[in-house]
C-alpha positions, -999 to +999 in steps of 0.1 A: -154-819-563-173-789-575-204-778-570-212-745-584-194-721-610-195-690-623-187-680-661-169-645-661-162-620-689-131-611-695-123-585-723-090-568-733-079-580-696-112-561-676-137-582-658-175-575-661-199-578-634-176-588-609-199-573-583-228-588-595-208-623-598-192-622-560-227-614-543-240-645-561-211-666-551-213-649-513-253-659-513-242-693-519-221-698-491-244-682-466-275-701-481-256-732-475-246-727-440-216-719-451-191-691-435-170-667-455-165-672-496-140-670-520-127-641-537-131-639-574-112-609-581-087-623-566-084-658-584-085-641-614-049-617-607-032-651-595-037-663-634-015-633-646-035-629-679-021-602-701-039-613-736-066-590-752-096-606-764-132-621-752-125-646-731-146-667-706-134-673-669-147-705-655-143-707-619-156-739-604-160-745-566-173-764-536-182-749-504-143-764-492-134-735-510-114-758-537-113-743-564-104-750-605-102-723-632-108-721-669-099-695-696-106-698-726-112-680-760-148-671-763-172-664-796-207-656-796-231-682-818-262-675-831-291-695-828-309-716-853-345-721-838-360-727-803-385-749-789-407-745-757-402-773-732-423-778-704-409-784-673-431-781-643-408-792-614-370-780-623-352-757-602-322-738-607-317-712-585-278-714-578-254-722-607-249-757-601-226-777-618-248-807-621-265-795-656-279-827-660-319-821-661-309-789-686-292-813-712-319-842-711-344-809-719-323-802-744-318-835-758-352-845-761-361-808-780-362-808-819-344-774-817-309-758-813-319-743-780-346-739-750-371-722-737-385-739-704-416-731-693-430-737-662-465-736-645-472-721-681-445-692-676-419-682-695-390-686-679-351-692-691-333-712-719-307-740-708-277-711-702-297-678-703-323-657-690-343-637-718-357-604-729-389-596-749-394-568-772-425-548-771-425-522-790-395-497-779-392-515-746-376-542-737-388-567-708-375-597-690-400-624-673-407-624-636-405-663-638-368-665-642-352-695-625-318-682-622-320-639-612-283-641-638-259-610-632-265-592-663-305-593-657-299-577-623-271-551-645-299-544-669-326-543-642-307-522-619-295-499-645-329-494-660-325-507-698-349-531-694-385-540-669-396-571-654-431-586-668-456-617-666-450-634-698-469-661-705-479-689-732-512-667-735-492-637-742-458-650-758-469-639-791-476-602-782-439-598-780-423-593-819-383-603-809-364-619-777-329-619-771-307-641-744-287-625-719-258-640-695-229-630-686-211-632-717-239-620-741-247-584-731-279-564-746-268-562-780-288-556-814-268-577-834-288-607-817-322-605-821-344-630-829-383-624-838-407-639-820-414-672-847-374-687-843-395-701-818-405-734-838-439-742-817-453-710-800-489-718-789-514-723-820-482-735-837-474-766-825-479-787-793-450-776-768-434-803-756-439-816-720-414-837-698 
């Protein structure tokens, strides 16, 4: 039934990005001929939810307008290692439910999570886009395939730029950190540059 989905934070009972999250949905619709949308903020009041906590809000849809929700408990992991993939042709540029490409990546990696790179960019792991610490500053690649709601947040509100990162100049950058809707800029997830198990000179990345 569904095609596309959005994954919400929900903290103490307050939303995050909603604005951010019901443009993308809205761009979906019209990009697919589609008139009107559906109304996020609204789907979440009809659940009634009155716990305190991180939680996630799942809303899966089709372009009927059918709709199913999840909400569940949420905790942030941390990462073991990442490996470069190569992906030349993938697209993602709506949140599709079919994740099927992004899994196979993943399978076929030798590390806990992604980083696909295409047409030798830097460009997303499987659920997340990134930043890259330079310094003081903090930047996020123009090569993204998904533009995710709390890039745009950051972007628009001026924590972080937009660069050309590249396997020639990965390795300028000493820490990265993933970003999505549920994992805001935060310190307390870091990672330096070499979690990255075969940066260029390292290790062959590994092509698909």
């Amino acid at each position: 039934m569904s095609q596309f989905f959005e994954s919400i934070k929900i903290e103490d009972q307050k939303i995050f990005l909603l604005d951010f999250h019901q443009k993308r949905v809205n761009d979906t619709f019209a990009n697919f001929g589609n008139k009107g949308s559906i109304d996020l903020d609204k789907i979440y009041k009809s659940l009634n939810h009155d716990e305190d906590g991180l939680f996630k809000l799942r809303i899966s849809y089709d372009l009927e307008k059918r709709v199913r929700t999840q909400l569940i408990p949420y905790a942030i992991s941390e990462i073991t290692d990442f490996q470069l993939v190569d992906n030349n042709s993938f697209s993602y540029s709506f949140k599709f439910e079919d994740r099927t490409e992004l899994e196979r990546m993943k399978m076929k990696s030798k590390a806990n999570e992604i980083i696909i790179v295409k047409n030798n960019h830097i460009t997303d792991t499987s659920y997340s886009n990134l930043l890259f610490q330079k310094g003081k500053e903090w930047f996020t690649p123009t090569s993204f395939l998904l533009n995710g709601v709390q890039r745009q947040h950051l972007l628009k509100s001026k924590k972080i730029r937009e660069t050309e990162i590249t396997l020639q100049n990965i390795k300028e950058f000493s820490h990265f950190q993933i970003i999505n809707s549920m994992n805001d800029f935060d310190d307390m997830f870091i990672y330096p540059i070499e979690k990255i198990t075969n940066l260029p000179e390292n290790g062959d990345y590994l092509e698909l």
